[in-house]
C-alpha positions in Angstrom: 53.9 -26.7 37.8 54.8 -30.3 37.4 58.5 -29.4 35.6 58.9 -26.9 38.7 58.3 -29.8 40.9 60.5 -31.4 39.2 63.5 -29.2 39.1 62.7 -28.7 42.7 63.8 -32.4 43.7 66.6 -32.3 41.8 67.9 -28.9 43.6 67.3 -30.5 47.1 69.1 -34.0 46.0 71.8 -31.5 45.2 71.8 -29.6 48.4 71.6 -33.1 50.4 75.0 -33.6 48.3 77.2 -30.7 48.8 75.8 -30.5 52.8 77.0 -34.4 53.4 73.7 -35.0 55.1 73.1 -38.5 56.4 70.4 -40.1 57.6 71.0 -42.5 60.8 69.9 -45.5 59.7 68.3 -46.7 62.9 65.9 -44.5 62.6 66.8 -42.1 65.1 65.2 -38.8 63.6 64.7 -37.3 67.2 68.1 -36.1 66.8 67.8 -33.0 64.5 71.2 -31.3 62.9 71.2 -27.7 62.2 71.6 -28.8 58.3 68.6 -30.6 58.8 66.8 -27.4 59.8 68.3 -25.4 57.1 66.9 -28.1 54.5 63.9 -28.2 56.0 63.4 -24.1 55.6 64.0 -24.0 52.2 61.5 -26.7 51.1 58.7 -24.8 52.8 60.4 -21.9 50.8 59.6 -23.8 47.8 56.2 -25.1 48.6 55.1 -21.7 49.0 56.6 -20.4 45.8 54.8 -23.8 44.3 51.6 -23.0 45.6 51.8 -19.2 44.6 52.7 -20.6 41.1 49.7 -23.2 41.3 46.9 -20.1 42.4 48.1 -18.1 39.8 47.9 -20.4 37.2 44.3 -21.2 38.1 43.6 -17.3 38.4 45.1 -16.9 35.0 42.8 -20.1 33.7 39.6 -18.5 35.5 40.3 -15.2 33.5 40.9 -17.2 30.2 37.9 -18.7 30.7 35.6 -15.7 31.1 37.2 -13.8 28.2 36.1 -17.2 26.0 33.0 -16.5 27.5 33.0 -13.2 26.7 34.2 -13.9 23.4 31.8 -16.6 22.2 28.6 -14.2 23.3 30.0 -11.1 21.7 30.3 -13.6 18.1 26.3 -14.8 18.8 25.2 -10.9 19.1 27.1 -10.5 16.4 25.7 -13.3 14.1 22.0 -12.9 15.3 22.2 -9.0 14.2 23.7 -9.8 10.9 20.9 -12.1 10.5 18.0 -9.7 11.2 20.1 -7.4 9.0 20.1 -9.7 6.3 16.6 -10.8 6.7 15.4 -7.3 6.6 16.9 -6.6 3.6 15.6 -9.9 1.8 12.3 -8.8 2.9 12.4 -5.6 1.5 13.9 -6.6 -1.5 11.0 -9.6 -2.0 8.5 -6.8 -1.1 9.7 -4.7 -4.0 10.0 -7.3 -6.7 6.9 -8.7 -5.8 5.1 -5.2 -6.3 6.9 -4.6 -9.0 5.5 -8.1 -10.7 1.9 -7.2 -9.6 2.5 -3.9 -11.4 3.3 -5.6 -14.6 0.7 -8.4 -14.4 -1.7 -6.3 -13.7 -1.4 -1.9 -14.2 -3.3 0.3 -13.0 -3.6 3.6 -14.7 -2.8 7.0 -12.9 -5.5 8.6 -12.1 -4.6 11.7 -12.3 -4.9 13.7 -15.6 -2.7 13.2 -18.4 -1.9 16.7 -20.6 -1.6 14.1 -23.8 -4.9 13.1 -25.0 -3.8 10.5 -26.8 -2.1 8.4 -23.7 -3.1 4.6 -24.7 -4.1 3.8 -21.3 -4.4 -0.3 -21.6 -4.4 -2.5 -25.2 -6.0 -5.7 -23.7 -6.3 -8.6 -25.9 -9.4 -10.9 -25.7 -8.6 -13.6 -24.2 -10.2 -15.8 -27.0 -7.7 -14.5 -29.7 -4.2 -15.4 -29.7 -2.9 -12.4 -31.5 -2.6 -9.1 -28.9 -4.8 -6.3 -30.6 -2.8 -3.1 -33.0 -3.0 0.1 -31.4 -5.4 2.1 -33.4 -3.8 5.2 -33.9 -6.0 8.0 -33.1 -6.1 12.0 -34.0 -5.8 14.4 -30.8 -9.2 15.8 -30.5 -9.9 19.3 -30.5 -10.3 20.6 -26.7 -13.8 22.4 -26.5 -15.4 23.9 -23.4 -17.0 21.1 -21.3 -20.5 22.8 -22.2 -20.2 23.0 -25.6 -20.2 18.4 -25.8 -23.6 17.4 -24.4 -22.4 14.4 -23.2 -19.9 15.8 -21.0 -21.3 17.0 -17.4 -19.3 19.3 -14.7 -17.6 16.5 -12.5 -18.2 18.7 -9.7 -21.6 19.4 -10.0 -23.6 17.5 -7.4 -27.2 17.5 -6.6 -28.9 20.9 -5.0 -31.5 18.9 -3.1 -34.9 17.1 -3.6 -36.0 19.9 -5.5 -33.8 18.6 -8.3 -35.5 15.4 -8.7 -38.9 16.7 -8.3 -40.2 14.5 -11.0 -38.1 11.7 -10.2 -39.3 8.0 -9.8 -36.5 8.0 -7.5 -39.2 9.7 -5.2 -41.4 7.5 -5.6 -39.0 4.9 -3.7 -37.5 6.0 -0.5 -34.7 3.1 -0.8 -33.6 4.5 -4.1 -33.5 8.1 -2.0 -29.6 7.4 -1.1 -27.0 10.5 -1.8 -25.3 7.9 -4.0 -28.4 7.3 -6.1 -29.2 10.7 -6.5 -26.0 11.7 -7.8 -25.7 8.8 -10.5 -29.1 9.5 -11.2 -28.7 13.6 -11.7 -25.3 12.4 -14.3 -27.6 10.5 -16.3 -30.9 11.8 -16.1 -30.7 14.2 -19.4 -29.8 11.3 -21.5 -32.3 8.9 -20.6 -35.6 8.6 -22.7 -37.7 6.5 -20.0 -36.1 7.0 -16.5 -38.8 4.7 -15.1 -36.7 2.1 -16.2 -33.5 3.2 -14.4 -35.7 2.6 -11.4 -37.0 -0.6 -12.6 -34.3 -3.1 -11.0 -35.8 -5.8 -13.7 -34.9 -4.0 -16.8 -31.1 -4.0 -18.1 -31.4 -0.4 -17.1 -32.1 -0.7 -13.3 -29.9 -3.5 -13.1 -27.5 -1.0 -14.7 -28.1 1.9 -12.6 -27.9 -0.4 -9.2 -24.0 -1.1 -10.1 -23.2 2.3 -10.6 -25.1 3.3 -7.3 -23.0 0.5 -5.8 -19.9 1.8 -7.3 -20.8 5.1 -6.3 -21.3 4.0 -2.8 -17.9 2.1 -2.9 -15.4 4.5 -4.8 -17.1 7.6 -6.4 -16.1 8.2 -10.4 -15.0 11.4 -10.1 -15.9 12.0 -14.0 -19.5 12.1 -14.8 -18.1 10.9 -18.5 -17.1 7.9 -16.8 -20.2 7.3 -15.2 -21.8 7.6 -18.4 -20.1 5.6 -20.5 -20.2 2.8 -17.6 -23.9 3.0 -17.9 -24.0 2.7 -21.4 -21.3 -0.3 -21.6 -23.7 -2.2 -18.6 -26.7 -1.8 -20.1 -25.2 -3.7 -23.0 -23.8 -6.1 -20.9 -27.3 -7.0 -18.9 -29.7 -6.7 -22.4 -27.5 -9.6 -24.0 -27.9 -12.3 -21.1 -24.6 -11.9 -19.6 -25.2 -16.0 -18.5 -24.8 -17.1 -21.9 -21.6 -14.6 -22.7 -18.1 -16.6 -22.7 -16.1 -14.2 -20.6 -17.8 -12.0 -18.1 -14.1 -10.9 -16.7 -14.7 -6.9 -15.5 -17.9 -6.8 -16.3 -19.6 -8.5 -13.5 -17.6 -6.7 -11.0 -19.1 -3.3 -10.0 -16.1 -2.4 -8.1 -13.8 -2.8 -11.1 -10.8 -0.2 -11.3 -12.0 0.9 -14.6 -13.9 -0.3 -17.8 -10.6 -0.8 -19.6 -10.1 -4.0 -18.3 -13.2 -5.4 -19.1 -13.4 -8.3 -21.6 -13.5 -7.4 -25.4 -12.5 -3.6 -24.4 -9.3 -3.6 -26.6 -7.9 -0.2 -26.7 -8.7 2.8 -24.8 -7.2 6.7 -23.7 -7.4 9.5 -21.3 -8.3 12.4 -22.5 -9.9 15.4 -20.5 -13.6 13.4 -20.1 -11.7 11.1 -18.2 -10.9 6.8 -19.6 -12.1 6.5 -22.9 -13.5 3.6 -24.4 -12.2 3.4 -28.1 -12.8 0.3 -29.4 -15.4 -2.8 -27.8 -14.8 -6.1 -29.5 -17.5 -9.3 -28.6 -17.5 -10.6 -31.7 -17.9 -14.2 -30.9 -18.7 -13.8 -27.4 -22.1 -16.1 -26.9 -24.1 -12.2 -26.6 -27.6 -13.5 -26.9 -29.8 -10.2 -27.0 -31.0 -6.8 -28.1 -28.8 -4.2 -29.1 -29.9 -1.5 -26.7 -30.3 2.2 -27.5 -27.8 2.9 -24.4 -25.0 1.7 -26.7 -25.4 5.6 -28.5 -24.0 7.1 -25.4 -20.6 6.4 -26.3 -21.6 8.0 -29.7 -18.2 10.9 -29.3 -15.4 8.6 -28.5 -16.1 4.8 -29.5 -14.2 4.4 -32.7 -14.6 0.3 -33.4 -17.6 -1.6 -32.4 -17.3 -5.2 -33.4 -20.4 -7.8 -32.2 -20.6 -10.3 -34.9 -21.1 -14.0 -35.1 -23.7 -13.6 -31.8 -27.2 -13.8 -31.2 -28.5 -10.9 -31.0 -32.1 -9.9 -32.0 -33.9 -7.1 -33.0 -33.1 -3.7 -34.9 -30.1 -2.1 -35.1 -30.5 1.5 -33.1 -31.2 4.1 -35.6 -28.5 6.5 -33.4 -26.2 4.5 -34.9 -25.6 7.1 -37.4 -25.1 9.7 -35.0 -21.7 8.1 -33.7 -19.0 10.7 -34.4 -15.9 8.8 -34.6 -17.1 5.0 -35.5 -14.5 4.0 -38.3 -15.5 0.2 -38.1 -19.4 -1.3 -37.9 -19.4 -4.8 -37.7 -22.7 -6.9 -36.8 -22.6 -9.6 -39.2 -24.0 -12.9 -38.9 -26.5 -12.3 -36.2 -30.5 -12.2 -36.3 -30.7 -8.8 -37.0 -34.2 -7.4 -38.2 -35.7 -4.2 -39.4 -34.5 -1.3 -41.7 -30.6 -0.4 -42.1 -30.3 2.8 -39.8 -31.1 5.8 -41.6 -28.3 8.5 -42.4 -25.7 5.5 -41.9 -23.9 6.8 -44.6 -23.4 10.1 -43.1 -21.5 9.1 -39.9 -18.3 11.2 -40.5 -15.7 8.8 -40.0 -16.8 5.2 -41.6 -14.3 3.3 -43.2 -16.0 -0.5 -42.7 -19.1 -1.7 -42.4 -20.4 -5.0 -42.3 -23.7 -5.9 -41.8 -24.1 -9.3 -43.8 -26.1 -12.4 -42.8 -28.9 -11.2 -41.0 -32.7 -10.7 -41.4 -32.9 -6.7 -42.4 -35.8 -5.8 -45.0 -36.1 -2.8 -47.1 -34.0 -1.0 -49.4 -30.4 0.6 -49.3 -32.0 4.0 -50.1 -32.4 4.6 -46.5 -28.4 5.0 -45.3 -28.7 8.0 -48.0 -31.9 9.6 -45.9 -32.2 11.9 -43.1 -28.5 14.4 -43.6 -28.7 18.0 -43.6 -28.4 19.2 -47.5 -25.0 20.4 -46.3 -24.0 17.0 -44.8 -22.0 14.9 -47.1 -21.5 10.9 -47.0 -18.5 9.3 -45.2 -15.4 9.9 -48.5 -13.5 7.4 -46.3 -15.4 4.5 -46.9 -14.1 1.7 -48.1 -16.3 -1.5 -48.2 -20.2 -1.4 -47.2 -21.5 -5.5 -47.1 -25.2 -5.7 -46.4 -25.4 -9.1 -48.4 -27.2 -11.8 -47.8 -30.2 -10.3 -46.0 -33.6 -9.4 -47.0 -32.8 -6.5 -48.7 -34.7 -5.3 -52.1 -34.6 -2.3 -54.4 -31.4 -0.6 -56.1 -28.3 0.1 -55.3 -28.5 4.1 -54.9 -26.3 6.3 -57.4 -24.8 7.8 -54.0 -22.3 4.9 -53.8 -20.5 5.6 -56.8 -19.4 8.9 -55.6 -17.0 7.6 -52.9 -14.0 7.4 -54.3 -12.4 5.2 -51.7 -15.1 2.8 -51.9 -13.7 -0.8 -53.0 -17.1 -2.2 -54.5 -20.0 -1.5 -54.8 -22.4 -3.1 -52.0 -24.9 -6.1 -53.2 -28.3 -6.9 -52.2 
């Protein structure tokens, strides 16, 4: 605008020029020439092209301005949905990594079946040892129907009605009358030898029984194995004053996922009973107690059982001998009294025992007693230490005749 103005002056000193205009110089401007008219015309011509000029410029500012408007919102919607975008993604990301992490720190087994027996479903280590636990490798064991293995019960099989627990104690109470109480108690009922104990919340039994009632109550164990062998492992834990053990991680919670994460439960596997406990290391683990009879239950799958260097008091259970797959025995330097369990030597699949520095009397004649004439001793065992206890007699002829056997045992 300001160079038009500009070339507009100098056109109009021009025109003055070539015209010959002149002013009077006395300032006489009442007398008007025609020139002076025709001048006069065309700088009105050119103030209204000027002012044209000036509202278009501010029209074409005004619409420069509202496309920068337009312009600098479009880039904010822009950067604000990149953002959530971004964030969204981050989010998900962190969601998955952080699953992921929890998955590793801390598995959870599927609990659906498994067609491979033999599945090692956790390997724990105690937390008191520094080394993480070997695998024990394990034979697949032979499928049988689930009637033919007392210990097994039909996981579907609930409780008919009252009528089933006729001669209950359970009757006796009408708190212990809950749906969830009668079906633990019709799992366990055939394998119990007092069931007025079960009742008894002051006995490691009841205490027992009220965690898997509570479990029950919270998440049902679909397998009645699993109940079972729960039972078994928490009437060990509540007969060995679980105040004075070291580690109570697992076993104090009733609601735990499963028993393989308990403390000292190394190695375990599914198999069609359900999670298997195969070997339960304490050894060292401030147990101050009995060894209950309860512990037998696990008699068909527990392969190493390990308490030593604890308290415990009292005889060793005589169903000991009954375990099917125990390969390792160890109770040594505890306070131990009574007779070695009879028909020890018998238990199929012994490879160590270890029953030294305790208070057991008698004689070693005893492992020999109570097999079937057909019943022969475990061929796979390799050491047998019952020293330093109160043992007397001889050392039976029946020791020489397995042939894996590293030494002979002393009295």
């Amino acid at each position: 605008d300001d160079d038009a103005s500009t070339l507009m002056s100098h056109s109009m000193r021009q025109v003055r020029s070539l015209l010959g205009l002149s002013m009077s110089k006395s300032g006489d401007e009442s007398c008007v020439t025609e020139d002076d008219l025709r001048l006069k015309s065309i700088e009105e011509e050119a103030g209204t092209v000027k002012t044209v000029d000036s509202e278009e410029g501010d029209n074409r500012n005004e619409i420069i301005h509202k496309n920068a408007n337009l312009i600098a919102i479009g880039i904010v919607v822009f950067v604000v949905l990149l953002a959530v975008i971004l964030g969204a993604s981050l989010s998900g990301s962190n969601n998955e990594a952080i699953s992921n992490a929890a998955s590793v720190i801390n598995p959870v087994p599927n609990p659906s079946p498994l067609a491979n027996e033999d599945t090692v479903v956790t390997d724990r280590p105690v937390p008191k040892r520094t080394p993480s636990p070997t695998l024990i490798p394990t034979s697949s064991p032979t499928k049988r129907p689930r009637t033919a293995d007392p210990t097994i019960l039909d996981p579907t099989a609930k409780p008919q009605g009252d009528e089933n627990l006729a001669n209950s104690p359970l009757q006796d109470d009408p708190e212990l009358r809950s749906p969830a109480s009668k079906i633990v108690y019709e799992m366990l009922r055939e394998y119990m030898d007092d069931d007025s104990r079960v009742v008894d919340p002051r006995t490691p039994q009841g205490k027992a029984f009220q965690d898997l009632v509570a479990a029950e109550e919270s998440q049902p164990m679909r397998q009645s194995y699993r109940v079972i062998q729960r039972y078994a492992l928490m009437t060990l834990y509540y007969s060995t004053n679980p105040d004075s053990w070291y580690s109570t991680f697992g076993w104090d919670n009733y609601n735990f996922e499963n028993e393989c994460g308990f403390y000292g439960i190394e190695t375990c596997r599914r198999s069609f009973r359900g999670i298997e406990v195969l070997k339960l290391d304490l050894a060292d683990g401030g147990l101050m107690g009995t060894i209950p009879e309860e512990i037998c239950l696990l008699r068909f799958t527990l392969e190493h059982l390990n308490l030593s260097s604890n308290n415990l008091v009292g005889n060793i259970p005589s169903c000991i001998s009954g375990f099917q797959n125990l390969q390792t025995l160890d109770l040594q330097n505890n306070l131990l009294s009574g007779t070695l369990p009879e028909g020890l030597i018998f238990s199929p699949s012994l490879k160590n025992v270890n029953l030294s520095n305790n208070d057991l009397k008698g004689g070693l004649d005893i492992v020999f007693e109570g097999g079937a004439a057909e019943t022969k001793p475990a061929n796979d065992l390799e050491s047998f230490n019952v020293s330093n206890n109160g043992l007397s007699g001889t050392i039976p002829s029946g020791f020489a005749s397995l042939s894996n056997l590293l030494e002979l045992p002393s009295i």
